[in-house]
C-alpha positions as CSV (number, residue, x, y, z in Angstrom):
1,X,201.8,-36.3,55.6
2,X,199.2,-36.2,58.1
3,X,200.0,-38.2,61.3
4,X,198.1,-41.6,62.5
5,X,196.8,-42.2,65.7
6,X,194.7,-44.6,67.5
7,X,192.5,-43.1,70.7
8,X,191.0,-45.6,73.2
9,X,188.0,-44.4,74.7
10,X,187.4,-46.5,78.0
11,X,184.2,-44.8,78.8
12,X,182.9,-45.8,82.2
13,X,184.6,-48.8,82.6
14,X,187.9,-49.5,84.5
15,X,189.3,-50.1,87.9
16,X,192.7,-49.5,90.0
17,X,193.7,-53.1,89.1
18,X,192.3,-53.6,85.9
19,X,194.1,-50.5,84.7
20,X,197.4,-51.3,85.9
21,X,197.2,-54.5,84.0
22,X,196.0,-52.6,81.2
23,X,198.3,-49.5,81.0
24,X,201.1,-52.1,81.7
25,X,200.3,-53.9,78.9
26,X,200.7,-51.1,76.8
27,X,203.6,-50.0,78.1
28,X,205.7,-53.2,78.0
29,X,204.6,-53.8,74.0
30,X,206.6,-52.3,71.1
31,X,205.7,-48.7,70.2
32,X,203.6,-48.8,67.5
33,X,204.6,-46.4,64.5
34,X,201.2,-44.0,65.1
35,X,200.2,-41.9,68.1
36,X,198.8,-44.0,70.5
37,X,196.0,-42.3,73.4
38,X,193.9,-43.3,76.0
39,X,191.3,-41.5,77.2
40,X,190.4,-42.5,80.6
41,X,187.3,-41.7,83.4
42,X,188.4,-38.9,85.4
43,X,189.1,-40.7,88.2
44,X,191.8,-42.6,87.3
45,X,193.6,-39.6,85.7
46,X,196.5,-39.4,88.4
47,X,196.7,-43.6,88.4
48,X,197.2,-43.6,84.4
49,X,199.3,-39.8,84.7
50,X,201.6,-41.9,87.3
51,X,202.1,-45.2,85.2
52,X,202.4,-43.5,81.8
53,X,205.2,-40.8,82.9
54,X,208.2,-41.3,80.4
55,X,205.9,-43.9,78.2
56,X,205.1,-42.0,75.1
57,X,201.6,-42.9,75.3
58,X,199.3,-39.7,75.2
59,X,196.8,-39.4,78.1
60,X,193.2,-38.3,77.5
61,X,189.8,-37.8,79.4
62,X,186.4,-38.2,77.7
63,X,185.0,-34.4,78.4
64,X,185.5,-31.0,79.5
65,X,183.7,-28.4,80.6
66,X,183.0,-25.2,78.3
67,X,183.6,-23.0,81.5
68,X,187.2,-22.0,83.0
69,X,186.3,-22.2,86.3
70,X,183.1,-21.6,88.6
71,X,180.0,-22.9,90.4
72,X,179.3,-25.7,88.0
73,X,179.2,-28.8,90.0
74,X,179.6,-32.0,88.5
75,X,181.8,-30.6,85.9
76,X,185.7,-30.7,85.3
77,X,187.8,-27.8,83.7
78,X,190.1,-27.9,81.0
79,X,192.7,-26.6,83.5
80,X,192.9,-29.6,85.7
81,X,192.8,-31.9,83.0
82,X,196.3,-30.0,82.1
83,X,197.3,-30.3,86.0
84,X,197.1,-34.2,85.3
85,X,199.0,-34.6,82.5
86,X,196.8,-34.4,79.8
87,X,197.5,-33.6,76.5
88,X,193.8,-34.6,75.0
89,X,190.0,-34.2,75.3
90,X,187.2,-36.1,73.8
91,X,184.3,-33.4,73.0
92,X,180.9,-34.1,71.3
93,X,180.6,-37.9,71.8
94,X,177.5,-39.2,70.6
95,X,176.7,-40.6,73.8
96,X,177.5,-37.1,75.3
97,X,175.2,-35.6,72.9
98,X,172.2,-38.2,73.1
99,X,172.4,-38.7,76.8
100,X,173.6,-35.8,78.0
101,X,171.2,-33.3,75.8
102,X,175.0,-31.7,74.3
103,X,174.6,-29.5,70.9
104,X,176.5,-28.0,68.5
105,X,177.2,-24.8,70.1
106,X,178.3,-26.5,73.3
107,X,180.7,-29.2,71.4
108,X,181.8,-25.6,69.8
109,X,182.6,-24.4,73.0
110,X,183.9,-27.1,74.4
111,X,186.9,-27.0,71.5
112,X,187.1,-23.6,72.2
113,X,188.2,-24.2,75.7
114,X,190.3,-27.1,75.2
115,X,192.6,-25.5,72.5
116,X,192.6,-22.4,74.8
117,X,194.3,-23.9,77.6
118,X,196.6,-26.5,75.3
119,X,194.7,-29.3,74.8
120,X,194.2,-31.0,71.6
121,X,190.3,-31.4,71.1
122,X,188.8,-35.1,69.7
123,X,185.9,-33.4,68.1
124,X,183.2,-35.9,67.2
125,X,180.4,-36.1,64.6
126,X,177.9,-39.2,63.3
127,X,174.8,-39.7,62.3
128,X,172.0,-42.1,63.8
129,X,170.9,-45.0,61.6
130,X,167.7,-43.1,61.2
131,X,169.4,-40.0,59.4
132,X,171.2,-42.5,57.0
133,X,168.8,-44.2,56.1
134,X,166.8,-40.9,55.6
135,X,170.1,-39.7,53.3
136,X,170.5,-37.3,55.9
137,X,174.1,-38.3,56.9
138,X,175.9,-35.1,54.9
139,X,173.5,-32.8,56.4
140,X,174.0,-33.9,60.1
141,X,177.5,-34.3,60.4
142,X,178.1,-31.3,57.9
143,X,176.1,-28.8,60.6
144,X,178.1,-30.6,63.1
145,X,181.4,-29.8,61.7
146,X,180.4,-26.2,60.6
147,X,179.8,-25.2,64.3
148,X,183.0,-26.1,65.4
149,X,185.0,-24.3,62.1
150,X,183.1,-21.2,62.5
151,X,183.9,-20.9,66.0
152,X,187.3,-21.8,65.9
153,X,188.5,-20.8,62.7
154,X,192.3,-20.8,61.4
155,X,192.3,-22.2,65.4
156,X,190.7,-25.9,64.1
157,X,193.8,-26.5,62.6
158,X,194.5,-28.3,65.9
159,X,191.7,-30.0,66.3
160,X,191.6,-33.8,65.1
161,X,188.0,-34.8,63.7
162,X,186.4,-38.3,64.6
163,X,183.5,-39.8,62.5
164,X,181.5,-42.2,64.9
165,X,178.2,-43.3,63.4
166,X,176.3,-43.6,66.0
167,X,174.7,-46.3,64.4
168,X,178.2,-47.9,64.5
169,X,179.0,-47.2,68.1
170,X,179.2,-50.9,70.5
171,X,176.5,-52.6,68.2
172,X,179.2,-54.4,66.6
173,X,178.2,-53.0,63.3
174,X,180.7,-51.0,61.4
175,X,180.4,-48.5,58.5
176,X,182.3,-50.5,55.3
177,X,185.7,-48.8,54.4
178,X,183.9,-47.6,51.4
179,X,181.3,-45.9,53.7
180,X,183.4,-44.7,56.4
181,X,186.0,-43.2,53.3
182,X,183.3,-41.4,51.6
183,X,181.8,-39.7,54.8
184,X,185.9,-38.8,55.8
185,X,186.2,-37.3,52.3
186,X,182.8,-35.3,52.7
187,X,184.5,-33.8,56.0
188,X,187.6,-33.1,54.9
189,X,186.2,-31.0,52.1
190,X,183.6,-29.3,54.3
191,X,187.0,-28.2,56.2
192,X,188.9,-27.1,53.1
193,X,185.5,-25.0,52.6
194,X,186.2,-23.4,55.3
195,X,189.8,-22.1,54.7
196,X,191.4,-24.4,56.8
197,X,194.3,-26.1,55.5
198,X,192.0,-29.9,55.5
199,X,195.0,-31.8,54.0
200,X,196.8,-31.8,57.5
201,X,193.3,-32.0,59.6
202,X,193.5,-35.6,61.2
203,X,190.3,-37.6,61.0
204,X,189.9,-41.1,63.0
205,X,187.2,-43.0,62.3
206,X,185.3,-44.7,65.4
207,X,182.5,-47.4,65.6
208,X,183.2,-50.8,66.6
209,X,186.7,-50.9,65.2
210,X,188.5,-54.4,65.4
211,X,191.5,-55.9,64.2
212,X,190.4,-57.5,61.8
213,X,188.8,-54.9,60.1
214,X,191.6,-52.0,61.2
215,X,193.5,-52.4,58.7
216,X,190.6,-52.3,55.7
217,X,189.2,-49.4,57.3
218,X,192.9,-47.7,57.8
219,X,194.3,-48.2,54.4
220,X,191.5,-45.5,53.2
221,X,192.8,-42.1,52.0
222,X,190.7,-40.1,54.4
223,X,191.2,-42.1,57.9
224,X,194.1,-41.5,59.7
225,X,193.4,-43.9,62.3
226,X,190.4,-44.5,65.0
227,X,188.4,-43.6,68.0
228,X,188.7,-47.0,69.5
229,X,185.8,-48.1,72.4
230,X,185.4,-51.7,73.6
231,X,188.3,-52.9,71.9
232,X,190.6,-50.2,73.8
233,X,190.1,-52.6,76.9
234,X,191.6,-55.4,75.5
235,X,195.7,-54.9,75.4
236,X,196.0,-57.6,72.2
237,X,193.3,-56.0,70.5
238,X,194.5,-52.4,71.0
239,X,197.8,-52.8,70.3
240,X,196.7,-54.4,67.1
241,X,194.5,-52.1,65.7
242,X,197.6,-49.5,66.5
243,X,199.7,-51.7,64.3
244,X,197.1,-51.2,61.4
245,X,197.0,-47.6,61.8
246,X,201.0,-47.1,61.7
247,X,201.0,-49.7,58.7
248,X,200.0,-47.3,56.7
């Protein structure tokens, strides 16, 4: 039985106050029966490391760097993420990828690194509303996928996969449950291709997630629970779509 678990992804947003509220929040509600994550700026890592000691709520950041150490300014190792207490690492984010000029090999990397030093990847893939209209989305996120397995190998076992349609990322669209299912089912075959045993492989599915269509989206075969953005912000709303993932 593969486990559930929600992720929130704050992205750039957040303050000193806001967060306390917010982690607070969190902390005071009843567990929810999935893994519950936030991946915060880096920041606020020792704020959210300080409140969420004892809480059983995973901390996360958004990105790492490829690198162990060295003269790369700007960017943060894998090794101090571990110094602050956390256990998880967004790589491959679409908005890493399109803003940031991030490939395939990097993302690659990136896992590489994370799992190296103990951290569990959240290795994203998606396709822009151009590729799927083009019938491209198989293609993309397949290529995606196969740089990570190859480099990683029997190691992707401890990875967990998110599918985030770019398309689908703060428009307030979302992929349908039946479209979000059958791209989950493409990747988790792509991974048993690969040798890997895919049955255990987590996959969260990302891309203007709500409560009220968590529980739709959740109650598919494939999704084990989401990559959650704006919604992450809002305690009622997170803590809701956390009770759709361990609903199932």
């Amino acid at each position: 039985m593969r486990r559930k678990m929600v992720a929130g992804n704050w992205k750039m947003h957040g303050s000193l106050q806001a967060n306390r509220e917010l982690l607070g929040a969190l902390i005071a509600a009843p567990r929810p029966a999935c893994e519950l994550a936030v991946c915060v700026p880096f920041p606020y890592l020792a704020q959210a490391q300080a409140l969420l000691d004892g809480s059983g709520i995973a901390l996360g950041a958004q990105d790492c760097s490829m690198h162990e150490q060295g003269a790369y300014t700007g960017e943060v190792a894998t090794g101090m993420l571990r110094e602050f207490g956390c256990s998880h690492v967004i790589v491959g984010h679409s908005e890493r990828r399109g803003l940031h000029g991030e490939n395939d090999a990097s993302v690659a990397a990136k896992a590489q690194r994370a799992l190296s030093c103990g951290l569990t990847p959240i290795v994203c893939v998606g396709e822009t509303l151009e590729q799927r209209e083009q019938g491209q989305t198989e293609a993309v996120v397949g290529l995606q996928l196969d740089a990570v397995l190859h480099l990683l190998g029997a190691q992707a076992e401890g990875i967990v996969l998110a599918y985030e349609p770019v398309w689908a990322i703060g428009t307030g669209r979302s992929a349908s449950a039946a479209q979000a299912q059958e791209v989950h089912a493409f990747l988790r075959e792509r991974a048993r291709h690969h040798k890997i045993d895919a049955d255990a492989l987590p996959m969260l599915y990302g891309g203007s997630v709500k409560p009220d269509n968590a529980r739709e989206l959740f109650a598919q075969p494939d999704i084990d629970g989401g990559l959650i953005g704006g919604a992450s912000l809002k305690s009622a709303d997170f803590l809701a779509i956390a009770a759709a993932a361990g609903s199932h």
